[in-house]
Backbone as XML, in Angstrom:
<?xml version="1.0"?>
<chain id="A" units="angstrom">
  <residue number="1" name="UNK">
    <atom name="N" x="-29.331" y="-12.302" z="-25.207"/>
    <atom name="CA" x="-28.632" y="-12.550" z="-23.951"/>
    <atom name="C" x="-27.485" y="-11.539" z="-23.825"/>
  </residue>
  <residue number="2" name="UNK">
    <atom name="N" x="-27.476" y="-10.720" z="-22.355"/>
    <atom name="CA" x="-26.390" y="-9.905" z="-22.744"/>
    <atom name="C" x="-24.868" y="-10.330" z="-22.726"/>
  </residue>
  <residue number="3" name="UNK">
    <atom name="N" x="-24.234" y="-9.381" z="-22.789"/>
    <atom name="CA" x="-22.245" y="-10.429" z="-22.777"/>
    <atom name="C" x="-22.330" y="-10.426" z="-21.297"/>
  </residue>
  <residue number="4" name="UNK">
    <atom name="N" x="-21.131" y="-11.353" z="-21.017"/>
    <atom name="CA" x="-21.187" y="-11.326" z="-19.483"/>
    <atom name="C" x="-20.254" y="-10.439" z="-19.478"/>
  </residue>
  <residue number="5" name="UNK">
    <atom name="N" x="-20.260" y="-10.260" z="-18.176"/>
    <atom name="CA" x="-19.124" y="-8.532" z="-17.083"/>
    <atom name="C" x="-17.846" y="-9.085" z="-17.247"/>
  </residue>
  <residue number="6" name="UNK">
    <atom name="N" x="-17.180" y="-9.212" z="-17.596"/>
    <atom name="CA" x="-15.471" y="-9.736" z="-17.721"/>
    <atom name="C" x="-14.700" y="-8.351" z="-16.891"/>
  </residue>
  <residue number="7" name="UNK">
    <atom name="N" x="-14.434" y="-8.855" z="-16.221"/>
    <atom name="CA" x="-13.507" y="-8.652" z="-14.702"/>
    <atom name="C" x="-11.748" y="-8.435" z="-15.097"/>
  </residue>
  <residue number="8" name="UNK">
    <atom name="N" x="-11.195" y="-7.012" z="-15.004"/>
    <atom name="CA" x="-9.894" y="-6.930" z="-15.545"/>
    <atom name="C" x="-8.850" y="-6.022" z="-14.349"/>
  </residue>
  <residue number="9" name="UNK">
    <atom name="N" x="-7.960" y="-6.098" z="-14.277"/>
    <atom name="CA" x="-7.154" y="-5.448" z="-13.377"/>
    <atom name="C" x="-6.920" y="-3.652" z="-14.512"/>
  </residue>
  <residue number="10" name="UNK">
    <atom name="N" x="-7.436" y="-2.481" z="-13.650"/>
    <atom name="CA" x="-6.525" y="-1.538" z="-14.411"/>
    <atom name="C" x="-5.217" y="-1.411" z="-14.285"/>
  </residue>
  <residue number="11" name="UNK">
    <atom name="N" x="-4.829" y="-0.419" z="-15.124"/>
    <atom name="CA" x="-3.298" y="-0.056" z="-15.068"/>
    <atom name="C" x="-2.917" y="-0.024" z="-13.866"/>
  </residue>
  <residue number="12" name="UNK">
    <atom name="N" x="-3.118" y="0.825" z="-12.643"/>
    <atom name="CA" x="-2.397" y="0.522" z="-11.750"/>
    <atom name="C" x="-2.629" y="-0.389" z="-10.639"/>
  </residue>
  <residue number="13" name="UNK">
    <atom name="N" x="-3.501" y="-0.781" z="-11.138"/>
    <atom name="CA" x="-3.674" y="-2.115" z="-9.899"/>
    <atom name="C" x="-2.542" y="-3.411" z="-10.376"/>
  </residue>
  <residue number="14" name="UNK">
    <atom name="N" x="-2.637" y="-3.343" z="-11.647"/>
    <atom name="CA" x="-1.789" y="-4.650" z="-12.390"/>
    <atom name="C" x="-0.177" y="-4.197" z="-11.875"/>
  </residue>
  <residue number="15" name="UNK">
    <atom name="N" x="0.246" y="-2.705" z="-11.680"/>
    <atom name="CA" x="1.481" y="-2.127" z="-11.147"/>
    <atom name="C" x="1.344" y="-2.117" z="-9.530"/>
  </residue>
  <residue number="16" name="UNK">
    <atom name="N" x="0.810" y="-2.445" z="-9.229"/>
    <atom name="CA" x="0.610" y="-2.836" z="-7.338"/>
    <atom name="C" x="1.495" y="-3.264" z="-7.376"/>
  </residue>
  <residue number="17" name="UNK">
    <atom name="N" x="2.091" y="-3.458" z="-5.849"/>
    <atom name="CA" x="3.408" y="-4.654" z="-5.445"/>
    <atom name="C" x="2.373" y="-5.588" z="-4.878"/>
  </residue>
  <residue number="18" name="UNK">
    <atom name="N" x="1.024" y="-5.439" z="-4.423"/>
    <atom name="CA" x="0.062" y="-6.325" z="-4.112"/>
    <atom name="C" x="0.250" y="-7.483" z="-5.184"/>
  </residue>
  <residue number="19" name="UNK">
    <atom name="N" x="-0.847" y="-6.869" z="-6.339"/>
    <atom name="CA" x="-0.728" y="-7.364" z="-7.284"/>
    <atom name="C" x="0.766" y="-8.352" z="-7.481"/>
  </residue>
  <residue number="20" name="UNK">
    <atom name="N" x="1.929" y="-7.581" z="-7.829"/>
    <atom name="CA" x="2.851" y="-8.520" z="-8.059"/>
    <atom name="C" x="3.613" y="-9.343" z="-7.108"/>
  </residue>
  <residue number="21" name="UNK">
    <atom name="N" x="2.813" y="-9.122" z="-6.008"/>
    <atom name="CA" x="3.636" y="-10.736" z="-4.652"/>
    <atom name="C" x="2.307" y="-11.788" z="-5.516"/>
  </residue>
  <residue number="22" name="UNK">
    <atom name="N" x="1.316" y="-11.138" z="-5.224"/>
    <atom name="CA" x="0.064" y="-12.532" z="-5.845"/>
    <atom name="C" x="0.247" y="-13.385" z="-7.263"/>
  </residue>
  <residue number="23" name="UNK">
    <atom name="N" x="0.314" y="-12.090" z="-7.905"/>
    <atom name="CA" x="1.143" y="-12.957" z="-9.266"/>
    <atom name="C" x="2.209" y="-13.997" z="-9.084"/>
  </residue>
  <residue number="24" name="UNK">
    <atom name="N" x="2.645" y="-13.882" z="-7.987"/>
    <atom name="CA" x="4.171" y="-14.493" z="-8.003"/>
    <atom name="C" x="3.811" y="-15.914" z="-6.950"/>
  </residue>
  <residue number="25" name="UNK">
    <atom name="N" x="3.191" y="-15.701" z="-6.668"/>
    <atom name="CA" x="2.386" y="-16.672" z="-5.354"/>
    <atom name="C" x="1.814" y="-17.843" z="-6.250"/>
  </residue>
  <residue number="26" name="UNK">
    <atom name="N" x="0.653" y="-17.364" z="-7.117"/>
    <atom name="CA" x="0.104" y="-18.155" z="-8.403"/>
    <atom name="C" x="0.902" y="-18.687" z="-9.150"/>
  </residue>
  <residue number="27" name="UNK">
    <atom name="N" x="1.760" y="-17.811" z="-10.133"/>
    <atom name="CA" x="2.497" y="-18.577" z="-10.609"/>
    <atom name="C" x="3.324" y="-19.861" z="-9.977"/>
  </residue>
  <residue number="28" name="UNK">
    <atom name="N" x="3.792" y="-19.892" z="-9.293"/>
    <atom name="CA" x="4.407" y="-20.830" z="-7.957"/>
    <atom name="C" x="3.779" y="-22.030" z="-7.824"/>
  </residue>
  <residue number="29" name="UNK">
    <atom name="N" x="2.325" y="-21.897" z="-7.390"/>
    <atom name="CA" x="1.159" y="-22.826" z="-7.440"/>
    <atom name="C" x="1.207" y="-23.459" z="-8.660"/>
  </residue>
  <residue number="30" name="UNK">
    <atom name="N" x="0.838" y="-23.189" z="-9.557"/>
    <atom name="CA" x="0.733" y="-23.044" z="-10.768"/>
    <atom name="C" x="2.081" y="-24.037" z="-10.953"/>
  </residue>
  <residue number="31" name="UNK">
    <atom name="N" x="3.209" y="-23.819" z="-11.056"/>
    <atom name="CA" x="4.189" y="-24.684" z="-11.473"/>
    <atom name="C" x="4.370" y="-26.029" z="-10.767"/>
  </residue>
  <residue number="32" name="UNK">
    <atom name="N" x="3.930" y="-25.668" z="-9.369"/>
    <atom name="CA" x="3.640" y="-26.492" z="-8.318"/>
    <atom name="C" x="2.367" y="-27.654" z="-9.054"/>
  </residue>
  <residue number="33" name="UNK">
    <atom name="N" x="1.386" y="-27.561" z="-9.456"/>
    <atom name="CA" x="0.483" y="-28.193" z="-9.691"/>
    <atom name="C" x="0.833" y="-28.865" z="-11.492"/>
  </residue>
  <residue number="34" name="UNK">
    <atom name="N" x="1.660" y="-28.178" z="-12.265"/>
    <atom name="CA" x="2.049" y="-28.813" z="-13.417"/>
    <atom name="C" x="3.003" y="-29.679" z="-13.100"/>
  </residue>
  <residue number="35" name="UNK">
    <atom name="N" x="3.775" y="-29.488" z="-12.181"/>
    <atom name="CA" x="4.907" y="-30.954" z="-12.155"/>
    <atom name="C" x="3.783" y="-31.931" z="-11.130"/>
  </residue>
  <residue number="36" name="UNK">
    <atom name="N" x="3.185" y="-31.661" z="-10.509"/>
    <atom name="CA" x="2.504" y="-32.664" z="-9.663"/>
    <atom name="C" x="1.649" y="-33.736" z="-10.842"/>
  </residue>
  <residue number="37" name="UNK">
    <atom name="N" x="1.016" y="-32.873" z="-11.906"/>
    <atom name="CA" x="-0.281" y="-33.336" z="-12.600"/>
    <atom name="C" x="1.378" y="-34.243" z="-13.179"/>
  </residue>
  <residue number="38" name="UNK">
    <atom name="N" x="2.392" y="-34.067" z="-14.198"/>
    <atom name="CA" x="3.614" y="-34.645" z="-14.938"/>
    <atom name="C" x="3.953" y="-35.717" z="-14.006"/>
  </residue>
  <residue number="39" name="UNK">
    <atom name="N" x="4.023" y="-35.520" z="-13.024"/>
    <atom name="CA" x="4.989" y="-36.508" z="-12.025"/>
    <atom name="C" x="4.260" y="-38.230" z="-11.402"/>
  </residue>
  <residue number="40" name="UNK">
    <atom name="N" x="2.809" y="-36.839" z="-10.954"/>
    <atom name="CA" x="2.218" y="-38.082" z="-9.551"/>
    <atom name="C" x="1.041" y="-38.878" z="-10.099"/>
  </residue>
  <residue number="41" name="UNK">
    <atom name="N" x="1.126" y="-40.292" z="-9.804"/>
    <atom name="CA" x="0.351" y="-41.283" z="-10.355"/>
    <atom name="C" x="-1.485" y="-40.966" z="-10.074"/>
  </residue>
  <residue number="42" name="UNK">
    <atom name="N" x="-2.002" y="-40.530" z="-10.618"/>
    <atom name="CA" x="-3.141" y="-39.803" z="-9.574"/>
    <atom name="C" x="-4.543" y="-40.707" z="-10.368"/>
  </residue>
  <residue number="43" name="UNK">
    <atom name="N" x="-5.764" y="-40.468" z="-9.618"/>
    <atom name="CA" x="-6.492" y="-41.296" z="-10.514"/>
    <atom name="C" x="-7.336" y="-40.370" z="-11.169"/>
  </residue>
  <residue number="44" name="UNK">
    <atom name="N" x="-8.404" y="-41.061" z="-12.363"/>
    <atom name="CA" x="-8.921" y="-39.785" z="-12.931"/>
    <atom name="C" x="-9.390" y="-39.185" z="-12.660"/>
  </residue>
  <residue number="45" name="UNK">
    <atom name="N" x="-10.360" y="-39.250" z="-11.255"/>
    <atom name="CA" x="-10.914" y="-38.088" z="-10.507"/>
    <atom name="C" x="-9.934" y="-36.946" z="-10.001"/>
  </residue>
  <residue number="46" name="UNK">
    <atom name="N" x="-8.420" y="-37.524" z="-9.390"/>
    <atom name="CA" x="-7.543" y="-36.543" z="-8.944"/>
    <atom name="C" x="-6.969" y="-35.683" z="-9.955"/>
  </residue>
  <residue number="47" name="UNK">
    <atom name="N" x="-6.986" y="-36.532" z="-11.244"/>
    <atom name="CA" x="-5.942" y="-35.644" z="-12.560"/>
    <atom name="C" x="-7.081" y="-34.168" z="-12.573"/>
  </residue>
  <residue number="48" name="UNK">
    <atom name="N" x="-8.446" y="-34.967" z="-12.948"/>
    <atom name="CA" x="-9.457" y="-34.028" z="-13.101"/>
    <atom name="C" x="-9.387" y="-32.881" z="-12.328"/>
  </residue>
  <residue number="49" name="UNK">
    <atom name="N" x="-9.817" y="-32.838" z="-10.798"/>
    <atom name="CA" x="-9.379" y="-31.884" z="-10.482"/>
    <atom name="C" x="-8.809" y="-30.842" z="-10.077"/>
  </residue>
  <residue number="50" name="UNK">
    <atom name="N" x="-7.159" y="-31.508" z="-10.566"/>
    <atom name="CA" x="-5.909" y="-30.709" z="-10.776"/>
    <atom name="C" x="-5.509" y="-29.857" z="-11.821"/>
  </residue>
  <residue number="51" name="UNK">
    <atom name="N" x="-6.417" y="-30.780" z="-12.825"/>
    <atom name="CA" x="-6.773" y="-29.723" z="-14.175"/>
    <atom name="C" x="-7.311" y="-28.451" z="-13.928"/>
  </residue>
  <residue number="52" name="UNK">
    <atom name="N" x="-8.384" y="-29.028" z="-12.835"/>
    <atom name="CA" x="-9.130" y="-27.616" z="-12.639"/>
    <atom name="C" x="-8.777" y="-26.675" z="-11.998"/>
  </residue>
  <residue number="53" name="UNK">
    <atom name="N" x="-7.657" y="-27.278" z="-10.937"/>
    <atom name="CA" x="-6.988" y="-25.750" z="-10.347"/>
    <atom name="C" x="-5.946" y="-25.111" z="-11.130"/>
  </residue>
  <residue number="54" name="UNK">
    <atom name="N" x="-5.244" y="-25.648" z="-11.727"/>
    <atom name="CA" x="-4.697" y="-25.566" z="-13.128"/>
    <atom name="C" x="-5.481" y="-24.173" z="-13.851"/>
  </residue>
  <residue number="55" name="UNK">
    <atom name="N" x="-6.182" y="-24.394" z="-14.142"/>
    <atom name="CA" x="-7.141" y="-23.615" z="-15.816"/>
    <atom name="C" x="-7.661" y="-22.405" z="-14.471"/>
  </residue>
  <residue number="56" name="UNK">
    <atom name="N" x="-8.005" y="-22.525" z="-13.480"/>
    <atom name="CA" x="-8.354" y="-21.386" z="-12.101"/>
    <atom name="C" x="-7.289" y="-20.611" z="-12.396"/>
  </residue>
  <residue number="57" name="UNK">
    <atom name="N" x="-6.271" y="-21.319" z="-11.596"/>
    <atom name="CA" x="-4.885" y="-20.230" z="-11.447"/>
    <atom name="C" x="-4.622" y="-19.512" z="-12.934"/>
  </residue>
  <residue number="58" name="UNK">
    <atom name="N" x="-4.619" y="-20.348" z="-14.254"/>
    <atom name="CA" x="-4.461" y="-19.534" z="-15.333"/>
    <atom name="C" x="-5.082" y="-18.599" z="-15.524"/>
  </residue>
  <residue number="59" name="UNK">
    <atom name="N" x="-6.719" y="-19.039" z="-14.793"/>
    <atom name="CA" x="-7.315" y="-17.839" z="-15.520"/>
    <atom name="C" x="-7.149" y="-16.324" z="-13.836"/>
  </residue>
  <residue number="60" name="UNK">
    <atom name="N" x="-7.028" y="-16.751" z="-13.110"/>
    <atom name="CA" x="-6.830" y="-15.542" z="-11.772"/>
    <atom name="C" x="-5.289" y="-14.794" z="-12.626"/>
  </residue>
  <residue number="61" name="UNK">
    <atom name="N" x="-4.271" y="-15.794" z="-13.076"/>
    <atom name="CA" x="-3.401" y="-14.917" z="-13.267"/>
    <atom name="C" x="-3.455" y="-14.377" z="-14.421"/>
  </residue>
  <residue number="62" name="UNK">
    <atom name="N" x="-4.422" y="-14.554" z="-15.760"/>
    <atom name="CA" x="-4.294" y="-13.685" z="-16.649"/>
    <atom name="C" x="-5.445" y="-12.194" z="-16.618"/>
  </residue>
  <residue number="63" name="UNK">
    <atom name="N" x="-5.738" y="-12.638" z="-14.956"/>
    <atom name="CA" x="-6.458" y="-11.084" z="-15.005"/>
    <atom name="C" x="-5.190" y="-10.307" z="-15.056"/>
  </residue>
  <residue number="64" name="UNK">
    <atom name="N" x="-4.524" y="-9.878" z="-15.002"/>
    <atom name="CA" x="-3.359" y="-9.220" z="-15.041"/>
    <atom name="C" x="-2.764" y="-9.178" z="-16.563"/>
  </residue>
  <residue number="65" name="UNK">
    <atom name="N" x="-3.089" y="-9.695" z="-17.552"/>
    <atom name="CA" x="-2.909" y="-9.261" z="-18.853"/>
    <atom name="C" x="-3.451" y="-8.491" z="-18.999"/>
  </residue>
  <residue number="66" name="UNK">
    <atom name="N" x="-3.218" y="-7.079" z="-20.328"/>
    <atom name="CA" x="-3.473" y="-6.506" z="-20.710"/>
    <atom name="C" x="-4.539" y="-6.493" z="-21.848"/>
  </residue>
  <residue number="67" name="UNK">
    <atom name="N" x="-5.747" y="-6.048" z="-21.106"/>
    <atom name="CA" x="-6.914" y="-6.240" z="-22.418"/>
    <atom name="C" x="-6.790" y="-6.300" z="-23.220"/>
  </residue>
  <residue number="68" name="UNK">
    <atom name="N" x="-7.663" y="-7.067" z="-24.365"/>
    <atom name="CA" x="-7.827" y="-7.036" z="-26.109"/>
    <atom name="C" x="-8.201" y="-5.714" z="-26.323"/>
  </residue>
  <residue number="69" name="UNK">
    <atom name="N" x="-7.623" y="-5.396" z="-27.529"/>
    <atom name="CA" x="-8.110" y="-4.103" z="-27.993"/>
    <atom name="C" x="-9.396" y="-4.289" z="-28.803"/>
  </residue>
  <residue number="70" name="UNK">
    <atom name="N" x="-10.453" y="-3.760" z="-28.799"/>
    <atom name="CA" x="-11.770" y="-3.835" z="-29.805"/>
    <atom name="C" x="-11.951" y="-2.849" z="-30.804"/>
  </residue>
  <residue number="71" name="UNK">
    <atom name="N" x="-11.728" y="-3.766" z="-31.806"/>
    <atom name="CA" x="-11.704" y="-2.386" z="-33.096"/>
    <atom name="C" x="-13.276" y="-1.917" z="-33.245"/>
  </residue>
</chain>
């Protein structure tokens, strides 16, 4: 089976001001949705899929990390 295509921002796209309003937008969300999941009485279908926008936004904003290096 081959690896799958893993999707990365290059160097200067990750240096965009694009890039860094969106980063900043996500993150936002992102903090927005951790005090909501901490705070609001929700049921397990709602926790569920707050988790999931949760682990989304983590993973949209760590396209913007800097690749693993492969020895």
């Amino acid at each position: 089976m081959p690896d799958p295509v893993i999707f990365v921002l290059e160097d200067g796209e990750r240096r965009h001001p694009l890039w860094a309003r969106l980063k900043a937008h996500l993150t936002e969300r992102l903090a927005q949705c951790r005090i909501r999941n901490d705070r609001a009485t929700l049921t397990e279908q709602e926790t569920a899929a707050l988790r999931g926008e949760i682990k989304a936004l983590k993973g949209i904003i760590a396209l913007g990390d800097e690749p693993p290096l492969i020895d």
